[in-house]
C-alpha positions as CSV (number, residue, x, y, z in Angstrom):
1,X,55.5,-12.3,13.3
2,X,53.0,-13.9,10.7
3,X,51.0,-16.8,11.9
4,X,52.3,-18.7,8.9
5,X,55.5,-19.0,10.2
6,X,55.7,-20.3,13.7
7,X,52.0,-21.5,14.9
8,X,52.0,-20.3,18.8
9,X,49.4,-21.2,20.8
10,X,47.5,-19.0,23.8
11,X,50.4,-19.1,26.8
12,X,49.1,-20.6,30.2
13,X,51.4,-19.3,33.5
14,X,53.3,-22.8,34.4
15,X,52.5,-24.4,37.6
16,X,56.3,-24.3,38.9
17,X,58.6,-22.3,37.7
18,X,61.1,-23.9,35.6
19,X,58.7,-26.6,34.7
20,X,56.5,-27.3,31.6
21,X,53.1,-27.7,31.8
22,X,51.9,-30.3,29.0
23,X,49.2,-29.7,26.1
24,X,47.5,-32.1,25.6
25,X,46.3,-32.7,22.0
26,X,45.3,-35.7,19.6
27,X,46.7,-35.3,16.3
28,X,48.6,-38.3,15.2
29,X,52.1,-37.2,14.7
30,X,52.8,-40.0,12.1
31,X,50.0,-39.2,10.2
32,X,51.7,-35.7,9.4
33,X,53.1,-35.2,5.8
34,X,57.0,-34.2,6.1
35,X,56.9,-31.6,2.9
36,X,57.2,-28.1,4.3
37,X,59.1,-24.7,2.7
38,X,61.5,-22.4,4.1
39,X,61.7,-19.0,3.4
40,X,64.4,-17.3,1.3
41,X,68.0,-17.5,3.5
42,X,69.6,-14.5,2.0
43,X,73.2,-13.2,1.9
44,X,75.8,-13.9,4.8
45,X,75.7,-11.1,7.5
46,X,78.4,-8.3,8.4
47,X,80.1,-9.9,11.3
48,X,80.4,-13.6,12.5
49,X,77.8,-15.1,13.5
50,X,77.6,-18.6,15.9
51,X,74.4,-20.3,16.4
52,X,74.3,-22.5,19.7
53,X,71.5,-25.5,19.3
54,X,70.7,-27.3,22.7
55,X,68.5,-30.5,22.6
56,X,66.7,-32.2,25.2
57,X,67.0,-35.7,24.8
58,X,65.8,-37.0,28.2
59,X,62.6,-39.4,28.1
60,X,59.6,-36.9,28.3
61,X,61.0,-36.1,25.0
62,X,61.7,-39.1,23.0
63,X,59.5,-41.6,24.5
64,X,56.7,-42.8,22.2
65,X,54.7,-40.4,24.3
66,X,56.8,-37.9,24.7
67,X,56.8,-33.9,24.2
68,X,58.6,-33.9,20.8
69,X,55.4,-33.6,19.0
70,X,56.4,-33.8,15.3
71,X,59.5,-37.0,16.4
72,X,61.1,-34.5,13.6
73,X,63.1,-32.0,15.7
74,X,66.8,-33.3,14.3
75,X,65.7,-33.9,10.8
76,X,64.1,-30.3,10.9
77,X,67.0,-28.8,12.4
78,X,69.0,-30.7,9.7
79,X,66.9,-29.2,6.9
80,X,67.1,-25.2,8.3
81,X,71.3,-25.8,8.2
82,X,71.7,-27.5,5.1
83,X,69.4,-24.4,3.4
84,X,71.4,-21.7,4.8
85,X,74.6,-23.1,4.4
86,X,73.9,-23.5,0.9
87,X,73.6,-19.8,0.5
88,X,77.0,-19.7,2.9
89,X,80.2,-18.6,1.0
90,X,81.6,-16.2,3.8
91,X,83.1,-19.1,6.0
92,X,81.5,-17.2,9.1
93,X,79.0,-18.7,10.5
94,X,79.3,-21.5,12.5
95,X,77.0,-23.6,14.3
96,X,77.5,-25.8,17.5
97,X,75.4,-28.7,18.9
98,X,75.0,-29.6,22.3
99,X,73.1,-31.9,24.0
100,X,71.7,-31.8,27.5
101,X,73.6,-35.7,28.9
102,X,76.9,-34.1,29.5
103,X,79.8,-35.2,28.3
104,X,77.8,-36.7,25.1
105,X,79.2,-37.9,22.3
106,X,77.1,-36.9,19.9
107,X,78.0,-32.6,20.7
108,X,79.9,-31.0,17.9
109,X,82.1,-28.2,18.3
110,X,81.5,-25.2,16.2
111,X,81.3,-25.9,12.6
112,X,81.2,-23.7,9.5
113,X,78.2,-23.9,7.5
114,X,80.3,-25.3,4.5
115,X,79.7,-29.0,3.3
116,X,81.8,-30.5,5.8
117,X,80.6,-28.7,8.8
118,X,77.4,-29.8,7.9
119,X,78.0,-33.5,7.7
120,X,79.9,-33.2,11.2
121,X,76.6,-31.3,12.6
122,X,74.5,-34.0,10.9
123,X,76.3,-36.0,13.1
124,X,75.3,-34.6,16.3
125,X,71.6,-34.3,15.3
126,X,70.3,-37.5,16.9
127,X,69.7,-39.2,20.3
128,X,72.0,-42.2,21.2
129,X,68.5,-43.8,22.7
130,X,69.4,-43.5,26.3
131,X,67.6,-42.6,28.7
132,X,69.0,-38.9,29.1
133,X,69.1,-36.0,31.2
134,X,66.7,-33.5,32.0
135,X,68.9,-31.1,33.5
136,X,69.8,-28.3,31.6
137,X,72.7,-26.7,33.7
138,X,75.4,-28.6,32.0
139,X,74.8,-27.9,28.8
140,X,74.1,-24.3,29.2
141,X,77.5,-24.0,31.0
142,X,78.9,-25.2,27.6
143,X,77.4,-22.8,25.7
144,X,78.5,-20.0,28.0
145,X,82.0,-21.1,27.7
146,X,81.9,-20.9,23.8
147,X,79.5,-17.2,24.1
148,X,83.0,-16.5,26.3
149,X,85.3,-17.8,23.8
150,X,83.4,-16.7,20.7
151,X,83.1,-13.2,22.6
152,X,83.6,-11.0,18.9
153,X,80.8,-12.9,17.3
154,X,76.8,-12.2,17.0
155,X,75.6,-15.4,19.3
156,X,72.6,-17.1,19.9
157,X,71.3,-20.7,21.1
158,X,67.8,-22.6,20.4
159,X,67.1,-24.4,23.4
160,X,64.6,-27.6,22.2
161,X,63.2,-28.8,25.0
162,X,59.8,-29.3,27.2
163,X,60.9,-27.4,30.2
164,X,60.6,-30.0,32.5
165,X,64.0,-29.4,34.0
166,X,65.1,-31.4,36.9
167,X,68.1,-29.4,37.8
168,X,68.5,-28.8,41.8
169,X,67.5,-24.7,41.5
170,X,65.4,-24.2,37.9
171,X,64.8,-20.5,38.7
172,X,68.5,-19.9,39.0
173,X,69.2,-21.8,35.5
174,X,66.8,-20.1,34.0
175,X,67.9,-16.6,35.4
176,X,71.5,-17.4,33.6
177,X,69.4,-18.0,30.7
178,X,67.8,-15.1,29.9
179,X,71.1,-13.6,31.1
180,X,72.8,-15.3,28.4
181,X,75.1,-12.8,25.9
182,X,73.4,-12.9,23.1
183,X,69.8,-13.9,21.5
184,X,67.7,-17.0,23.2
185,X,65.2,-18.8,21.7
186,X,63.1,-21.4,23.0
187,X,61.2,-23.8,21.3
188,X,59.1,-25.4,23.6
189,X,58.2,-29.2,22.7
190,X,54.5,-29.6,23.5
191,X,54.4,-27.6,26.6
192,X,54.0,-24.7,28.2
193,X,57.1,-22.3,28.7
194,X,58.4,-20.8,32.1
195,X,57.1,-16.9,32.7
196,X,60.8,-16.1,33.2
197,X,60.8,-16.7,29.9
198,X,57.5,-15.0,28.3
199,X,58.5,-12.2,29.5
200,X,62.4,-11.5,29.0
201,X,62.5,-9.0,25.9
202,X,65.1,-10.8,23.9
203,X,64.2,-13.8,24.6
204,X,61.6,-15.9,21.3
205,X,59.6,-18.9,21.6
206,X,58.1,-21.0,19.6
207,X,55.6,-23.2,20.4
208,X,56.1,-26.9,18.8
209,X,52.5,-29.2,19.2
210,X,51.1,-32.0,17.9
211,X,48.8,-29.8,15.8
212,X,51.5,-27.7,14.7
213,X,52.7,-27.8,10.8
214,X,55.5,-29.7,9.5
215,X,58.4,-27.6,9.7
216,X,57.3,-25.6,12.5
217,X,60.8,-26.9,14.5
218,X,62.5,-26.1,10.5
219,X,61.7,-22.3,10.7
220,X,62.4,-21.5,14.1
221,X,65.6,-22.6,14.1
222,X,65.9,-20.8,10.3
223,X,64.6,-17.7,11.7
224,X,67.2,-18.0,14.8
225,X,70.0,-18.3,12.0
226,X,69.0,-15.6,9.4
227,X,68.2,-12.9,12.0
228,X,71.1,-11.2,10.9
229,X,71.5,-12.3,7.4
230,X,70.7,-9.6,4.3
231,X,67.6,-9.9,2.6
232,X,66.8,-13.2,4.1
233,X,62.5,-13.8,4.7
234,X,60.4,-16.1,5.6
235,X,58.1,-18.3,4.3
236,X,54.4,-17.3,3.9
237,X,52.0,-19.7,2.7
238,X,49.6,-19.1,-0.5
239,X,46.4,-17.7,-0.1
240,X,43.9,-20.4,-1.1
């Protein structure tokens, strides 16, 4: 996978498994310009297709110090669905939000990627400002209970968080993640993924920093939602 398209960093083994281990960096995030490009989304895919988005919204995440590097991860997630459902005339692909605080109001069910699915998943792409959970158990349980009720479609959930789980037995959620039916991609906010992760096969990460481009949050969750659209690419910056 080009550089140009999701900036990784060198991966550190994490002290505990099941926990992040910060990066520190000092780029300013709000001294980042917001104009990035996606690549081209292609034609709809063969079979069905549902795309499961998980967001961390506890407070090592949206504090004014917290591990969402870019304070863009919604508005980039927003930007990656609007492009593809543009390009969407099948009416069969659906995304799903869910957030980590469970119940939450702010989850929406699956949605087709027409213009009304995408204001109801606009919807669910925020934080209510709470202080919110860090455990990840309950949300994944929702996702595996769509995977289970979506069972004929091509399935796969972005998990955006820093890892920092506080559930009671990390290793064991994790296990079920990698275990999950279907494709798993983590995009790791400003920290250091678990090595149960690094080294599942199907599993991708992307490494979100401070120093990382605008759009870096954009294209992960575009290339989670193209993989198995026709002709779709990604974007590669110019030479200079």
């Amino acid at each position: 996978m080009s550089d140009h398209i999701l900036q990784r960093v060198r991966l550190l083994d994490p002290r505990v498994i099941g926990h992040g281990q910060p990066i520190s960096t000092t780029t300013d995030r709000n001294q980042r310009a917001a104009k990035f490009a996606l690549g081209e989304a292609g034609s709809c895919p063969d079979r069905p297709s549902l795309t499961v988005i998980i967001a961390d919204d506890s407070a090592s995440i949206t504090a004014q110090s917290g591990h969402d590097p870019l304070a863009q991860r919604y508005s980039e997630a927003k930007r990656a669905i609007d492009q593809i459902g543009r390009s969407c005339n099948c009416r069969q692909e659906f995304v799903a939000i869910i957030h980590f605080d469970q119940p939450s109001p702010l989850d929406v069910p699956p949605q087709r990627l027409q213009r009304r699915g995408r204001l109801r998943l606009r919807s669910g792409l925020r934080s209510t400002g709470a202080r919110g959970s860090s455990d990840l158990s309950p949300a994944l349980d929702k996702a595996e209970r769509l995977a289970t009720q979506f069972r004929a479609f091509d399935i796969g959930i972005v998990v955006m968080t820093d890892f920092l789980l506080t559930d009671r037995d990390p290793s064991e959620i994790l296990g079920r993640l990698v275990s999950f039916e279907g494709h798993v991609h983590a995009v790791a906010l400003n920290a250091e993924p678990p090595q149960t992760l690094k080294t599942a096969p199907h599993v991708s990460i992307s490494m979100i920093t401070q120093n990382s481009e605008p759009g870096a949050t954009a294209r992960a969750i575009f290339e989670s939602m193209t993989a198995n659209r026709a002709l779709a690419t990604a974007h590669q910056d110019q030479e200079q």
